[in-house]
mmCIF file of the N, C-alpha and C atoms, coordinates in Angstrom:
data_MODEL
# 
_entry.id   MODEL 
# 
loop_
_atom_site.group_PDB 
_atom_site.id 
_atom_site.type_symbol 
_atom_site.label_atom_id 
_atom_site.label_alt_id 
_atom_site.label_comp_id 
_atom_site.label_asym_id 
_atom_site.label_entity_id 
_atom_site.label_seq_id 
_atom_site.pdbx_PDB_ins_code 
_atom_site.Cartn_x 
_atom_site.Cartn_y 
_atom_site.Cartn_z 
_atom_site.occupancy 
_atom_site.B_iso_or_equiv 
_atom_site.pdbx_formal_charge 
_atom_site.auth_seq_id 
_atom_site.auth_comp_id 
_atom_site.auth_asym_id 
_atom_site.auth_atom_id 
_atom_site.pdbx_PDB_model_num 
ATOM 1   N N  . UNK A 1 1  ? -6.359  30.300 -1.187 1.00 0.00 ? 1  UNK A N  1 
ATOM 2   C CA . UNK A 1 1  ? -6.432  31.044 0.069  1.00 0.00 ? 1  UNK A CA 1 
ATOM 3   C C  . UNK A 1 1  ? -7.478  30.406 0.978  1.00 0.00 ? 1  UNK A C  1 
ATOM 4   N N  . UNK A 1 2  ? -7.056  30.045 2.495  1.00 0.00 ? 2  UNK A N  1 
ATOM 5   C CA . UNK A 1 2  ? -8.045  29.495 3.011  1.00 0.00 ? 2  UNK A CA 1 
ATOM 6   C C  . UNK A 1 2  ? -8.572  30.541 4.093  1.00 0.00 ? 2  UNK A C  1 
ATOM 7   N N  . UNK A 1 3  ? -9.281  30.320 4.648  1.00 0.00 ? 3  UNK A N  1 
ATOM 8   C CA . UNK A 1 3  ? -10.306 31.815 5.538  1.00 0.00 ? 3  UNK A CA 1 
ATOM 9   C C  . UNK A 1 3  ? -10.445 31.257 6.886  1.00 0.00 ? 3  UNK A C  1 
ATOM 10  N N  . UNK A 1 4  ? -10.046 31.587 7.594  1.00 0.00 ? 4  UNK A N  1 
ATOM 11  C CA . UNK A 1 4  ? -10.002 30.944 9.079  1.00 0.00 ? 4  UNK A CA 1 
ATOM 12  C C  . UNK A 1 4  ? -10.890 31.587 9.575  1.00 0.00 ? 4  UNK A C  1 
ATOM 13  N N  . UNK A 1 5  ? -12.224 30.902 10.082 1.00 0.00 ? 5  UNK A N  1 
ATOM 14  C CA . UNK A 1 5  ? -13.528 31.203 10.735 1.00 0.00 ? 5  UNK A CA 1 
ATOM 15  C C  . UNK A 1 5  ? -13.017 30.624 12.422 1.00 0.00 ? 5  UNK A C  1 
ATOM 16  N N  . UNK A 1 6  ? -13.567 31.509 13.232 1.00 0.00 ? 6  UNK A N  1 
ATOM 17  C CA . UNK A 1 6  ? -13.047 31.289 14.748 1.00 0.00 ? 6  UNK A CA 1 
ATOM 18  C C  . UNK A 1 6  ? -14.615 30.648 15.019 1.00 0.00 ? 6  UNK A C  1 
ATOM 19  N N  . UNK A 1 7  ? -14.053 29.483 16.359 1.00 0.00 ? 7  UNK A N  1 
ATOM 20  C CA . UNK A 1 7  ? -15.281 28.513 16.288 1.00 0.00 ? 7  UNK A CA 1 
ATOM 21  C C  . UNK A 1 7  ? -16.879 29.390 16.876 1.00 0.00 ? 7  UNK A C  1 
ATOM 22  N N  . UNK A 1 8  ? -16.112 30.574 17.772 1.00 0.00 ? 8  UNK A N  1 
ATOM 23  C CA . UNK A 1 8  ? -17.572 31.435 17.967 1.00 0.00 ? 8  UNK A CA 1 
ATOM 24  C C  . UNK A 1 8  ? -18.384 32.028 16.828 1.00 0.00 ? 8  UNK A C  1 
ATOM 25  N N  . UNK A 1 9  ? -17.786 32.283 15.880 1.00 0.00 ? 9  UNK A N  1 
ATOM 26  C CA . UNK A 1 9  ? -18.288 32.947 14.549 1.00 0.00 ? 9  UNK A CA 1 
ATOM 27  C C  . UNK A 1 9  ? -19.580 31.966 13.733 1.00 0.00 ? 9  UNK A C  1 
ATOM 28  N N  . UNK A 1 10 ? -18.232 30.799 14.356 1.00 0.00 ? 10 UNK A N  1 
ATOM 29  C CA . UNK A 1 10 ? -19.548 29.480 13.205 1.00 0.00 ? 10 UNK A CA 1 
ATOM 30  C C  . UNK A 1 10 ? -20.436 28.913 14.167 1.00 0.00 ? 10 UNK A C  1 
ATOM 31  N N  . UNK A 1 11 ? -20.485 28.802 15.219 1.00 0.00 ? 11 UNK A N  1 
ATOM 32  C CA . UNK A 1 11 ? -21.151 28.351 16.156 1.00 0.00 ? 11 UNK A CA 1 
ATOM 33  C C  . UNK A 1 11 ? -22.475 29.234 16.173 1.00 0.00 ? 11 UNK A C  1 
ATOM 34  N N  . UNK A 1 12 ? -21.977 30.459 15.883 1.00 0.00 ? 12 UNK A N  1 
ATOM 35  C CA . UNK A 1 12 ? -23.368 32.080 15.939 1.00 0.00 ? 12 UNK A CA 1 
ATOM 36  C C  . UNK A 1 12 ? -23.996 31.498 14.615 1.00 0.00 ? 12 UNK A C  1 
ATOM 37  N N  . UNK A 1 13 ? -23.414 31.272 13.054 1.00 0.00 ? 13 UNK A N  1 
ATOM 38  C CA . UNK A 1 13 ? -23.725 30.860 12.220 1.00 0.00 ? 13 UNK A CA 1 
ATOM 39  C C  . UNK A 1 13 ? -24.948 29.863 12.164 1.00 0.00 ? 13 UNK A C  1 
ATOM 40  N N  . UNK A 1 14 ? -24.196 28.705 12.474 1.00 0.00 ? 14 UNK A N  1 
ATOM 41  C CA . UNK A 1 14 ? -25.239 27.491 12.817 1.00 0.00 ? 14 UNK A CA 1 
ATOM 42  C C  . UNK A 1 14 ? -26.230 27.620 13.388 1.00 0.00 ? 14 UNK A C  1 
ATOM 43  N N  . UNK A 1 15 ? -26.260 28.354 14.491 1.00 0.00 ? 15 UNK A N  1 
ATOM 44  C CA . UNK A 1 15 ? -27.130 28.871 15.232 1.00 0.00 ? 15 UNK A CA 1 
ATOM 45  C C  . UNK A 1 15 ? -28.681 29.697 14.527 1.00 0.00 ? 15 UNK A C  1 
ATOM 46  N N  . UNK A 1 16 ? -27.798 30.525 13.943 1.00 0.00 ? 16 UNK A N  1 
ATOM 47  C CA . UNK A 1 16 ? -28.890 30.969 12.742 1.00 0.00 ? 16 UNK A CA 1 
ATOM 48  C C  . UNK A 1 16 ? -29.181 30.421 11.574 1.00 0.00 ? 16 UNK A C  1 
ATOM 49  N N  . UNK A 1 17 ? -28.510 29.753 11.004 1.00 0.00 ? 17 UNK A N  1 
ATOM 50  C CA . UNK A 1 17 ? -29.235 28.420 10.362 1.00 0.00 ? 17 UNK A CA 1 
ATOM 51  C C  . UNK A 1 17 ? -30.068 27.894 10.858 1.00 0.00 ? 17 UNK A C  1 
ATOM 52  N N  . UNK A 1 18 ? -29.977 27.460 11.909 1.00 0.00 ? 18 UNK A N  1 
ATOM 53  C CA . UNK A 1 18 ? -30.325 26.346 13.039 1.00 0.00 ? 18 UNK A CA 1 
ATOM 54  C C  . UNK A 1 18 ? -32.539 26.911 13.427 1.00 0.00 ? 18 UNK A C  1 
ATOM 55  N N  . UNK A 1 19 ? -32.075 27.955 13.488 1.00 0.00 ? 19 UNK A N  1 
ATOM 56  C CA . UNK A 1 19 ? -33.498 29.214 14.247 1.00 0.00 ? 19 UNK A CA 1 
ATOM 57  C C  . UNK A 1 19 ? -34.077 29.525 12.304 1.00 0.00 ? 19 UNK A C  1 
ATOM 58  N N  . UNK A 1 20 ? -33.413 29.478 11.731 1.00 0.00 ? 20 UNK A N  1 
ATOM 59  C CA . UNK A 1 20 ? -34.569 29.807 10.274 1.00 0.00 ? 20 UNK A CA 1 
ATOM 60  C C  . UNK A 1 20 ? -34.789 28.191 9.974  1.00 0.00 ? 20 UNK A C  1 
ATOM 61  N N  . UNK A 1 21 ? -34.057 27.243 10.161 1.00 0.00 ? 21 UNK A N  1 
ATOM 62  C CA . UNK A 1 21 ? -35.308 25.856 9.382  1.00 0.00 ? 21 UNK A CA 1 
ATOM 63  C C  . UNK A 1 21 ? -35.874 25.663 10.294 1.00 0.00 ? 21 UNK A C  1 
ATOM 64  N N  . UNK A 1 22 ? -35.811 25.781 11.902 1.00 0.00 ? 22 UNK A N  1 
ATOM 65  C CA . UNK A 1 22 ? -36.563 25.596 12.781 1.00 0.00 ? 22 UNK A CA 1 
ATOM 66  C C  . UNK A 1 22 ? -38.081 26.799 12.713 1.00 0.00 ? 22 UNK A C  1 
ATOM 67  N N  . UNK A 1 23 ? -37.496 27.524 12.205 1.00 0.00 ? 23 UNK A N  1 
ATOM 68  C CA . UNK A 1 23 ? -39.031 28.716 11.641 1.00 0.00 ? 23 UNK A CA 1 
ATOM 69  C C  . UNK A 1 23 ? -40.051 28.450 10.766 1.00 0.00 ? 23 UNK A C  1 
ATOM 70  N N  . UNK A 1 24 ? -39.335 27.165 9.464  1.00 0.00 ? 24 UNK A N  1 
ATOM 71  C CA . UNK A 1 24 ? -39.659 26.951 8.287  1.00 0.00 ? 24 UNK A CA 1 
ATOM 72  C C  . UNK A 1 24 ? -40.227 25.787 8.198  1.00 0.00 ? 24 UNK A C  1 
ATOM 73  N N  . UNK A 1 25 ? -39.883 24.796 8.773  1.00 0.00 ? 25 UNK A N  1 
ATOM 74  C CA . UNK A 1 25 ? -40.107 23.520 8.881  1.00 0.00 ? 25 UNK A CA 1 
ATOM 75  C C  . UNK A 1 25 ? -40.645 22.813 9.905  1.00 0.00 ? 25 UNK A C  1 
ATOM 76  N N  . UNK A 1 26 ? -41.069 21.834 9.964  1.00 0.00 ? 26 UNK A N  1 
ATOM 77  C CA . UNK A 1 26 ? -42.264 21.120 11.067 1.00 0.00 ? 26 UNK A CA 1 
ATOM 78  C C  . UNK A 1 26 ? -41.248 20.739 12.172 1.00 0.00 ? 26 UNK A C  1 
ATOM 79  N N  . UNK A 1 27 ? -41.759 20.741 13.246 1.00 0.00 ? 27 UNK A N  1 
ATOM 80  C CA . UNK A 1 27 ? -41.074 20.376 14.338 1.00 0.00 ? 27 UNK A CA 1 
ATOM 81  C C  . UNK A 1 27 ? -40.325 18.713 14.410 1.00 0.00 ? 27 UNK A C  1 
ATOM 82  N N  . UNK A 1 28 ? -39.113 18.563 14.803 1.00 0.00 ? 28 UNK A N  1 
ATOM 83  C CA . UNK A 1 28 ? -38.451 17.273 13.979 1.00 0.00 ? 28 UNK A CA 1 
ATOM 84  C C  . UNK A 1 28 ? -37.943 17.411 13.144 1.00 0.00 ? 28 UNK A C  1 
ATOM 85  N N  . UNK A 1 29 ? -37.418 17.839 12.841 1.00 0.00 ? 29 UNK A N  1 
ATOM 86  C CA . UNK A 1 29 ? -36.611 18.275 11.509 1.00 0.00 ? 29 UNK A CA 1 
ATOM 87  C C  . UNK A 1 29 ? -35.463 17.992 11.250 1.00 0.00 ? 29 UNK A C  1 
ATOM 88  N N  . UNK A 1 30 ? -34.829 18.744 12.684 1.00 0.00 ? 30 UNK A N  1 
ATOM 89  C CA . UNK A 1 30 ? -33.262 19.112 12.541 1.00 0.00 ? 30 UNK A CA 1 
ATOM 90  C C  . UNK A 1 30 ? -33.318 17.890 14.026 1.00 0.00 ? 30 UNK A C  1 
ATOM 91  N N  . UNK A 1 31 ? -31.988 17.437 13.919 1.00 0.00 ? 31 UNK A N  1 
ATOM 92  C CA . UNK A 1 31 ? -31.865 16.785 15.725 1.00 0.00 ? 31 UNK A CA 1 
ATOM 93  C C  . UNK A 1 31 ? -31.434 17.295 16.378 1.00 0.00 ? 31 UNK A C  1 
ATOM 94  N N  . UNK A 1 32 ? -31.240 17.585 17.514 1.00 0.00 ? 32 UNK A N  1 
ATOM 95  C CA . UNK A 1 32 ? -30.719 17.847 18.536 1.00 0.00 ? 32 UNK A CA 1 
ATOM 96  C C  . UNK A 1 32 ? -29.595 18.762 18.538 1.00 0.00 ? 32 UNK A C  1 
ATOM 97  N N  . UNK A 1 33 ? -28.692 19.650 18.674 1.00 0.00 ? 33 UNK A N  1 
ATOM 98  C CA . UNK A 1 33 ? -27.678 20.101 18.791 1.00 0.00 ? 33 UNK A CA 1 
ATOM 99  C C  . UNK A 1 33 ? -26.550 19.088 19.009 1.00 0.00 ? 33 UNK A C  1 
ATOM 100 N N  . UNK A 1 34 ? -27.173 18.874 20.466 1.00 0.00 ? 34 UNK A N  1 
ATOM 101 C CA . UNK A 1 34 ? -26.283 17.534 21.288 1.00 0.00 ? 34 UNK A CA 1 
ATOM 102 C C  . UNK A 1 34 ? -25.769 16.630 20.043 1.00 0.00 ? 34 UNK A C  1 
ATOM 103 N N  . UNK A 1 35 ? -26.899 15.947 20.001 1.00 0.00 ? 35 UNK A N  1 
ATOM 104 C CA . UNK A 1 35 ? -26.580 14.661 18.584 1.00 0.00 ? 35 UNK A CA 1 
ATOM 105 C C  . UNK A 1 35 ? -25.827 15.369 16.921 1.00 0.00 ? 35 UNK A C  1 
ATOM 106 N N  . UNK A 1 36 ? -25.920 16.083 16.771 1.00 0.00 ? 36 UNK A N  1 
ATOM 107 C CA . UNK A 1 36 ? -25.799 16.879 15.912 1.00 0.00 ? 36 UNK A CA 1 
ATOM 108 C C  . UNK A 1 36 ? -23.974 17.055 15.333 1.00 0.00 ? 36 UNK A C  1 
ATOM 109 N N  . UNK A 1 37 ? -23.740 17.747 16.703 1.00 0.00 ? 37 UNK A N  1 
ATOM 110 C CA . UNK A 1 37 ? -21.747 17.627 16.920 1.00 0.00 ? 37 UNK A CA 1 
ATOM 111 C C  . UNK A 1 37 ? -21.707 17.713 18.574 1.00 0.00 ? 37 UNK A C  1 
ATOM 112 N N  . UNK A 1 38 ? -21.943 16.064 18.351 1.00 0.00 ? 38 UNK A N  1 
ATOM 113 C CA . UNK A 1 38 ? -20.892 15.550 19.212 1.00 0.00 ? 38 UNK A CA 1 
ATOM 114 C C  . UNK A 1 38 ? -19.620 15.745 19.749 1.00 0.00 ? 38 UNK A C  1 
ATOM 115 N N  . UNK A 1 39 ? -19.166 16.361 21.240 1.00 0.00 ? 39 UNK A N  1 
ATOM 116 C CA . UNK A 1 39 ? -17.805 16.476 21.733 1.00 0.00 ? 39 UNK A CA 1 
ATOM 117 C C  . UNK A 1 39 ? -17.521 15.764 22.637 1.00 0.00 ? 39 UNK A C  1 
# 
């Protein structure tokens, strides 16, 4: 069975991923959004 996530759902996701290692970890960490996924 596969689970179809709509791209706003994962985008909110990442996002909050994105805001807790940025909480956790030294500045530099993560790159850019931009660089990150590329469109």
């Amino acid at each position: 069975m596969v689970m179809k996530i709509e791209a706003d759902e994962c985008r909110a996701a990442l996002t909050l991923i994105r805001r807790t290692i940025e909480d956790h970890c030294p500045p530099g960490v993560l790159p850019s959004e931009d660089r990150a996924v590329p469109l």
